[in-house]
Backbone bond lengths (Angstrom), bond angles and torsions (degrees), N, CA, C in turn:
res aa  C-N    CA-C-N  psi(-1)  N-CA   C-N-CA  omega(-1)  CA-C   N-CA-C  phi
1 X - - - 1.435 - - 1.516 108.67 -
2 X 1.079 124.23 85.70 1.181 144.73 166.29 1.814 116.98 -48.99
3 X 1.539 116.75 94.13 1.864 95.46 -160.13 1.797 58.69 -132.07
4 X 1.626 90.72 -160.50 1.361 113.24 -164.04 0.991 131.01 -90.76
5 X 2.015 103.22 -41.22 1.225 135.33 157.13 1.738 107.50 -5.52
6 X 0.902 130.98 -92.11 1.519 133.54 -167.77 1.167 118.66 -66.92
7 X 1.674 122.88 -7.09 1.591 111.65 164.69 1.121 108.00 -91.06
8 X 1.014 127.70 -8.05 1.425 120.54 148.14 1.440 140.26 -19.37
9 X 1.379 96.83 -40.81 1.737 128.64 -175.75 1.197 89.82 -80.83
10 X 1.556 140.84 -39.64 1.682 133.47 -133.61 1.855 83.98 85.19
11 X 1.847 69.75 179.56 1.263 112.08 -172.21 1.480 127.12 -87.51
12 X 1.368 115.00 -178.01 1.656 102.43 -175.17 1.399 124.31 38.33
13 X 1.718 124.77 -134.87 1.098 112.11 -176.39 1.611 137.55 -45.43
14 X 0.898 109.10 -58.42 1.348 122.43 173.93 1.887 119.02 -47.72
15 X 1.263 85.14 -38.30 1.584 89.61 173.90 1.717 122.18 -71.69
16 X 1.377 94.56 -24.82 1.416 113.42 177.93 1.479 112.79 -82.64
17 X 1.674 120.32 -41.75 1.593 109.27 163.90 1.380 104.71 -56.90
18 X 1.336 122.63 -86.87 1.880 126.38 177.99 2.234 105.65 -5.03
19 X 0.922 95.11 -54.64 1.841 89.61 166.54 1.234 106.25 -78.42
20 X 0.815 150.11 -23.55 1.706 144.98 173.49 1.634 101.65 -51.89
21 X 1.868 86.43 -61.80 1.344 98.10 -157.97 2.153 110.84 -75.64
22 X 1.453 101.57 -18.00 1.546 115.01 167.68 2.157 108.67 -55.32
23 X 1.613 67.66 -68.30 2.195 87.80 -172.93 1.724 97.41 -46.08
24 X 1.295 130.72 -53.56 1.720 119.90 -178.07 1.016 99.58 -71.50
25 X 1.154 155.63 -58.11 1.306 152.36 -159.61 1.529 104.78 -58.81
26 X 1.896 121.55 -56.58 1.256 98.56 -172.58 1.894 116.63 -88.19
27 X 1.721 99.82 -10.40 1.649 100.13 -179.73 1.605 105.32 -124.81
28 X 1.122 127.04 9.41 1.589 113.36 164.65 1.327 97.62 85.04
29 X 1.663 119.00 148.59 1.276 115.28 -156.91 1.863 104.58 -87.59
30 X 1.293 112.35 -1.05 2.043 118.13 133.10 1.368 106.74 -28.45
31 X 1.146 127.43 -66.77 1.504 134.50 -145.04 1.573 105.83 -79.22
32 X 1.608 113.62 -37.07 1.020 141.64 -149.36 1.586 95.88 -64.65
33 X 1.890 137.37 98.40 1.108 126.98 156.82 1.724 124.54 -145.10
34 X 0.859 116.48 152.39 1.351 108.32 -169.89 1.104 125.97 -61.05
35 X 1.241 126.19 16.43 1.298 142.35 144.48 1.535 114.65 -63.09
36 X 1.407 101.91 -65.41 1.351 117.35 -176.74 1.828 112.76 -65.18
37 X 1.020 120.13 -46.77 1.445 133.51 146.24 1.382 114.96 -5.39
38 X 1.232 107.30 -91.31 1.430 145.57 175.10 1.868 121.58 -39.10
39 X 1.565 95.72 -26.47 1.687 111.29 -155.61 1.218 78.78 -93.15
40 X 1.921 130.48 -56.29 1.255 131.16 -159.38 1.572 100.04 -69.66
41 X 0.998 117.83 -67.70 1.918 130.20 175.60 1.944 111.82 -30.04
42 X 1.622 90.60 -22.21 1.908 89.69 179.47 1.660 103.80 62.82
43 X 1.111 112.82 33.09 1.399 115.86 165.66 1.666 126.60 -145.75
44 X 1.260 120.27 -173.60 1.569 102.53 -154.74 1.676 80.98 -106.01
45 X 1.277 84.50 159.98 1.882 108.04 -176.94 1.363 127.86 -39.33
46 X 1.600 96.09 -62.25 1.041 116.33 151.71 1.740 146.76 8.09
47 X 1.813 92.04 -80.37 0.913 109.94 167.56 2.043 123.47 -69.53
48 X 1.519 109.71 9.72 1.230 102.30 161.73 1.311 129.42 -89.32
49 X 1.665 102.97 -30.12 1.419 114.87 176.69 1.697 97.23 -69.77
50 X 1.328 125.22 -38.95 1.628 92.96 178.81 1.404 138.72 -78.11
51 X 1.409 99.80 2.12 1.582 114.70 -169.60 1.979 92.09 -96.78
52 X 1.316 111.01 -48.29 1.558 92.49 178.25 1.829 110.29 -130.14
53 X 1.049 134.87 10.09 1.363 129.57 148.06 1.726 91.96 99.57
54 X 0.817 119.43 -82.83 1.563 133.58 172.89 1.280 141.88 -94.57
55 X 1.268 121.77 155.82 1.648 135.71 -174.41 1.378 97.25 -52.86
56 X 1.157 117.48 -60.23 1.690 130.35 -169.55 1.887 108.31 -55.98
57 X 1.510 92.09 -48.55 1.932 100.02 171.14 1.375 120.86 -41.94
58 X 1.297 80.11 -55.51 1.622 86.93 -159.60 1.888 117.50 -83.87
59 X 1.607 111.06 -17.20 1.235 119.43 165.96 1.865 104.11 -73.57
60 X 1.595 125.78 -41.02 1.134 112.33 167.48 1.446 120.16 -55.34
61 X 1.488 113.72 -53.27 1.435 116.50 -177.11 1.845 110.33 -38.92
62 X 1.631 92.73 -62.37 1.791 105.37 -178.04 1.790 106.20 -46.99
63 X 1.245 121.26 -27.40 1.478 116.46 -159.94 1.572 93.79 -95.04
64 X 1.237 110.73 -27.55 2.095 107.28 177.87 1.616 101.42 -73.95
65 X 1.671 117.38 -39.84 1.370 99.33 -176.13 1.444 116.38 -84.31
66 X 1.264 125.44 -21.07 1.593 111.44 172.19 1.350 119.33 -70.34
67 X 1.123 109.04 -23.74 1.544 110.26 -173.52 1.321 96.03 -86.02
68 X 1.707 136.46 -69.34 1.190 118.24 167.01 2.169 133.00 -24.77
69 X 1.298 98.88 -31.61 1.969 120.50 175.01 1.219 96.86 -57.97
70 X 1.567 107.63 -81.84 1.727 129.88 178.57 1.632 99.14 -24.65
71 X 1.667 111.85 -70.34 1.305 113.49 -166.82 1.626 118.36 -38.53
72 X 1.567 100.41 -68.87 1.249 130.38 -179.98 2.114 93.55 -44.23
73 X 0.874 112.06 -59.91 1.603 106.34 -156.61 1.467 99.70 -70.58
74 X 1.485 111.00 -41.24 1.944 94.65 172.76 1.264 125.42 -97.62
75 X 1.838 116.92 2.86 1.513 125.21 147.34 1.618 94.76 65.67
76 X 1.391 125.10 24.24 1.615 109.23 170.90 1.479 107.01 -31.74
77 X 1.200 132.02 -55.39 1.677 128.91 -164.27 1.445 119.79 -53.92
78 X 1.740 108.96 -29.36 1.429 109.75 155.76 1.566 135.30 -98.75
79 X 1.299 88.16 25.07 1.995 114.12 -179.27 1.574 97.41 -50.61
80 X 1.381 137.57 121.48 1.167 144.44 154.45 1.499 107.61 -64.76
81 X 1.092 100.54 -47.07 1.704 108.05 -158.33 1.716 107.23 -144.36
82 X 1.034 112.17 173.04 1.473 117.23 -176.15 1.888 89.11 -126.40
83 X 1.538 113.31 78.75 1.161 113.20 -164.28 1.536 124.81 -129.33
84 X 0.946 116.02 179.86 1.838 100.86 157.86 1.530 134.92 -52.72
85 X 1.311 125.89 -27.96 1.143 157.21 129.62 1.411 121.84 -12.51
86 X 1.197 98.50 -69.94 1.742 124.42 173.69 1.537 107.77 -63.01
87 X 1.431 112.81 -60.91 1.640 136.33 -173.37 1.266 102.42 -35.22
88 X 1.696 104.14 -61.41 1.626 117.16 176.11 1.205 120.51 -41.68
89 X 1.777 104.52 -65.53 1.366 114.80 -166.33 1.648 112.26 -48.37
90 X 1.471 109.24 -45.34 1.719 120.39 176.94 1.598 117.03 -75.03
91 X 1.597 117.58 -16.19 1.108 108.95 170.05 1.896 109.88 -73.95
92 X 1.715 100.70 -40.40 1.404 101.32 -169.48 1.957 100.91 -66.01
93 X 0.828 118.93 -43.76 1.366 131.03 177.38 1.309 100.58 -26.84
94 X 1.239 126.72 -64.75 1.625 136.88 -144.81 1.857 86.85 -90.93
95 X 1.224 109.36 -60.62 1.913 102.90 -177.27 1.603 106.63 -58.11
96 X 1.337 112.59 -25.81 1.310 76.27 178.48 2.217 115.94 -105.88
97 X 0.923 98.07 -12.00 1.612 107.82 167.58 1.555 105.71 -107.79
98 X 1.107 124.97 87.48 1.355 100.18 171.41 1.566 125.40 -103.60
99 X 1.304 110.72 4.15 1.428 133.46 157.99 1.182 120.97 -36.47
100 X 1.538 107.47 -65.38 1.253 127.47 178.16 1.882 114.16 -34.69
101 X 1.564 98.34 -72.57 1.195 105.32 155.53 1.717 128.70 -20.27
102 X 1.280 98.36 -84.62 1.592 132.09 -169.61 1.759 92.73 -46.24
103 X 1.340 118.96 -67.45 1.151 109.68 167.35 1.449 143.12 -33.14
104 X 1.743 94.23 -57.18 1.750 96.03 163.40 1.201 128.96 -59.25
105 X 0.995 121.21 -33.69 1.675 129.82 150.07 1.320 125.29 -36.89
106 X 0.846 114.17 -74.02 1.684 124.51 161.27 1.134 98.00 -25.21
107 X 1.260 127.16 -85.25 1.944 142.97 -168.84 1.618 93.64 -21.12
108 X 1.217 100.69 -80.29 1.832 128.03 -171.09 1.102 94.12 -38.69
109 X 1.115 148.12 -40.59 1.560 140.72 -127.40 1.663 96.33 -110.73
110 X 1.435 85.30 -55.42 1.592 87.45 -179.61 1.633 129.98 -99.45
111 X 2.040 95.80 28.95 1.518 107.87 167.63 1.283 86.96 -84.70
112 X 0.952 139.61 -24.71 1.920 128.81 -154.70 1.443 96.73 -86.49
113 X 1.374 137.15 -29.51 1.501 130.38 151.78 1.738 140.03 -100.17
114 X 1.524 88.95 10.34 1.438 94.94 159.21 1.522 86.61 -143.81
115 X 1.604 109.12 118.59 1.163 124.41 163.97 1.523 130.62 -58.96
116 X 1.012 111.71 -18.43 2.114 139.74 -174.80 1.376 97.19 -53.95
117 X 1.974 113.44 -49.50 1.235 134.46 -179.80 0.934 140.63 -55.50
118 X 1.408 97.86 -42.37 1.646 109.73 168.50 1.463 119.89 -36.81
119 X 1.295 110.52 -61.93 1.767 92.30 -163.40 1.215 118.76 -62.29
120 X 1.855 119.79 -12.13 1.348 114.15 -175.72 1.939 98.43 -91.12
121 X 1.116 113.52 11.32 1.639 115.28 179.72 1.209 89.29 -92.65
122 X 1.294 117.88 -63.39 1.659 124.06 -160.85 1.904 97.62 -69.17
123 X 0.705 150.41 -24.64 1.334 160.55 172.82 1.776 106.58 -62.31
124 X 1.490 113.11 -52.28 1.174 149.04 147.09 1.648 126.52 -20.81
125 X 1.231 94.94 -67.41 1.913 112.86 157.83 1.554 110.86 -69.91
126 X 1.199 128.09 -43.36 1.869 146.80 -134.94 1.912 65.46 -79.35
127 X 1.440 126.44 -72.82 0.958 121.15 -134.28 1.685 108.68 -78.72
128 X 1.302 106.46 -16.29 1.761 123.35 -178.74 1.629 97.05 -79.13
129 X 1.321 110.17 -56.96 1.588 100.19 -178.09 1.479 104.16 -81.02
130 X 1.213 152.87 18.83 1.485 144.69 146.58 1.478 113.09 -91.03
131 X 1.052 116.85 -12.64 1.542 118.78 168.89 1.304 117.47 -81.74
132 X 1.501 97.10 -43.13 1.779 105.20 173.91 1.439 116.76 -69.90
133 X 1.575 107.34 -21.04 1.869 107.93 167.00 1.339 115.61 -76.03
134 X 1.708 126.02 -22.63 1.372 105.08 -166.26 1.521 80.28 -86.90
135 X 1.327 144.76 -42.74 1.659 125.05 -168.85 1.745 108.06 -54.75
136 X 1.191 103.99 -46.60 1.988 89.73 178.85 1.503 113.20 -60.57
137 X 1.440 120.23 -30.26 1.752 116.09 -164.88 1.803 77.36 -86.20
138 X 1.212 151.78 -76.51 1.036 141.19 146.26 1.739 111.90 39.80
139 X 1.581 108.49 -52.21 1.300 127.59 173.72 1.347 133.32 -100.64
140 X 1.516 98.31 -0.49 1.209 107.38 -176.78 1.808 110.83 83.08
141 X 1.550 119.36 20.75 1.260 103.39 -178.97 1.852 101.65 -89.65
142 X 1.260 130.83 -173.62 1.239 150.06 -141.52 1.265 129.43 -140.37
143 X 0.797 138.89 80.73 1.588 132.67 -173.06 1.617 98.34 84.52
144 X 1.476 106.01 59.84 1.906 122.60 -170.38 1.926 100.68 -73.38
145 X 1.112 111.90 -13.00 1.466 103.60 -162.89 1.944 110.95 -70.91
146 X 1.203 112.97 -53.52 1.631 122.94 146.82 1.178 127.43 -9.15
147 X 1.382 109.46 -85.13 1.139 145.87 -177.59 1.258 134.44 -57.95
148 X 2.164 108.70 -32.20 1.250 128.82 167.52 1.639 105.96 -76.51
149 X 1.292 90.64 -44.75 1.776 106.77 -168.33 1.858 103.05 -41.36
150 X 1.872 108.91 -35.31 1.826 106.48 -148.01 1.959 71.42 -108.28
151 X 1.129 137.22 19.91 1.773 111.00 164.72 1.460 91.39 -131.30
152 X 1.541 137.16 12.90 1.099 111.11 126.28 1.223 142.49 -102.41
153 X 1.592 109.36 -0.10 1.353 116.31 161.32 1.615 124.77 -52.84
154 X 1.736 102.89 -35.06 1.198 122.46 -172.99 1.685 111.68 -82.97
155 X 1.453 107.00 -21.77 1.165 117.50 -171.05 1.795 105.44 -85.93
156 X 1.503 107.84 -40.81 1.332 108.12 160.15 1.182 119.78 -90.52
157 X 0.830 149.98 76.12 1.633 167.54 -176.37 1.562 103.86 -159.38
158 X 1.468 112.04 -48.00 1.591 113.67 -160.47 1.890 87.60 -88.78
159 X 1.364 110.61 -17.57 1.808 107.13 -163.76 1.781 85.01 -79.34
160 X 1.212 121.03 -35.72 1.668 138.43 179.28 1.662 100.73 -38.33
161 X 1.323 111.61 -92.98 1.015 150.06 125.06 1.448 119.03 45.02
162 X 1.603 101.34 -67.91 1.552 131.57 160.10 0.925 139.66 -60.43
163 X 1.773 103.57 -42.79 1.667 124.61 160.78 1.249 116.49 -44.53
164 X 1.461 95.23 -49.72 1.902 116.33 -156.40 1.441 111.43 -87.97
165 X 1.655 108.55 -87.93 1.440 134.85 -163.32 1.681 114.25 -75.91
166 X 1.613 90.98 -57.30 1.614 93.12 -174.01 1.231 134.33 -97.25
167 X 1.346 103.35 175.14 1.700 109.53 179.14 1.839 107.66 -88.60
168 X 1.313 119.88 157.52 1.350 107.10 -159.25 1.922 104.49 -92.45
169 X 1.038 116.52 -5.17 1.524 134.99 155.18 1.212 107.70 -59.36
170 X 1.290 138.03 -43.75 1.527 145.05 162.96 1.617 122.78 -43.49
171 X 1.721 78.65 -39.92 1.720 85.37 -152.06 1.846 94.53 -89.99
172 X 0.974 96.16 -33.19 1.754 113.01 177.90 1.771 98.93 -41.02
173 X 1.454 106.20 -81.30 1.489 114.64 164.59 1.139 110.02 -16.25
174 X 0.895 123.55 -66.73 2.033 128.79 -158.94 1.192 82.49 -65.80
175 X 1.635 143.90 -73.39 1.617 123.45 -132.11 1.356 94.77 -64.95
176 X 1.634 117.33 -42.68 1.457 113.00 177.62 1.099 113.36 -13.27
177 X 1.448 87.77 -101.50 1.755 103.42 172.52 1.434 131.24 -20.32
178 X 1.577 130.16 -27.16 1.007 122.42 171.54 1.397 107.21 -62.28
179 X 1.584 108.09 -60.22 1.409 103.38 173.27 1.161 136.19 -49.17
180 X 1.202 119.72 -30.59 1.602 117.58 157.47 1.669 108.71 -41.22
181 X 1.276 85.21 -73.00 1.980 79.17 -174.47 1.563 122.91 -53.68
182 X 0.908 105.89 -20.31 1.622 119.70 163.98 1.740 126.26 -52.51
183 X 1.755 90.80 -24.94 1.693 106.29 -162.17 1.908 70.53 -95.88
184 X 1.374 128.93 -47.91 1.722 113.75 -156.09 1.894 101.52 -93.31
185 X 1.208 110.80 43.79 1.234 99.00 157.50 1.272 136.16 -52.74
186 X 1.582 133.53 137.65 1.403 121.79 157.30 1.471 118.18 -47.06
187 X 1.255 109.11 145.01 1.532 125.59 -175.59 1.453 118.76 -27.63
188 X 1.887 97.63 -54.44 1.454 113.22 -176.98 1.728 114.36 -63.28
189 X 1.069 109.11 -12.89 2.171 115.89 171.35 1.370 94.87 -124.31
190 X 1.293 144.05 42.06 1.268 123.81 173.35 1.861 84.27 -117.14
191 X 1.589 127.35 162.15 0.897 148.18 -157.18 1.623 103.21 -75.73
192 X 1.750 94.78 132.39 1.752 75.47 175.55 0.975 137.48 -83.53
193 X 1.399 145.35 153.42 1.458 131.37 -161.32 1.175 112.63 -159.62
């Protein structure tokens, strides 16, 4: 099924993770085969096994580029603020890719029963909470590793959240609010100055 969706990405590789990351997102990494791959990508099967050799490749490959996409499109590392601004930018993020998401989920979910996975999960987080540290040192905060770790926990919870339960007016509110509390830190995490 040849649609548009994945030229979006470009061509060749990239177009071929973006269906990786489509096919788990809409059928669970069950669904996930190079058949199915291949049908969305508008290209022959084939050509997945030569671009990454294996099942395991090419789900790592797909899990470095969405998370790298995600990164790149909500730019935590150039986060000014944890604001309304921000709220938006990550609410529009998620409505309008929600693959991205849905996918990383998947990954995570099913490192905890295929162990192989893990390091590209934990690799996965490493790079979400190091983005969220260079925006706090960014501010001059201090001992960012803590501190980044619990506003993206919070930040993926509410991205969770969005997929699932809530309305994105909901979720907007909440990031606010993180940032609020962000502005009343105790002394010892408040920015140095």
């Amino acid at each position: 099924m040849a649609n548009g969706r994945a030229h979006k990405y470009g061509d060749g590789r990239d177009a071929l993770l973006a269906a990786v990351v489509a096919v788990v997102a809409e059928k669970g990494l069950r669904g996930l085969t190079y058949r199915a791959v291949a049908d969305h990508a508008g290209v022959n099967n084939t050509l997945i096994s030569h671009h990454f050799g294996s099942r395991s490749a090419l789900l790592e490959a797909a899990m470095e580029w969405a998370s790298a996409r995600s990164i790149r499109l909500s730019d935590l590392s150039a986060t000014e603020e944890v604001n309304a601004e921000f709220a938006q930018a990550l609410v529009e993020l998620v409505q309008s890719e929600p693959e991205l998401q849905l996918f990383q989920y998947e990954m995570i979910l099913e490192s905890r029963r295929k162990p192989e996975l893990r390091p590209a999960a934990v690799k996965l987080y490493d790079s979400y909470v190091e983005s969220m540290q260079q925006a706090l040192q960014k501010h001059g905060y201090q001992d960012t590793a803590p501190l980044a770790r619990a506003i993206f926990a919070a930040l993926d919870g509410l991205v969770l959240q969005q997929l699932t339960v809530s309305d994105p007016g909901t979720v907007r509110e909440a990031i606010v609010r993180i940032g609020a509390l962000l502005e009343k830190q105790p002394t010892s995490l408040n920015p140095a100055g």
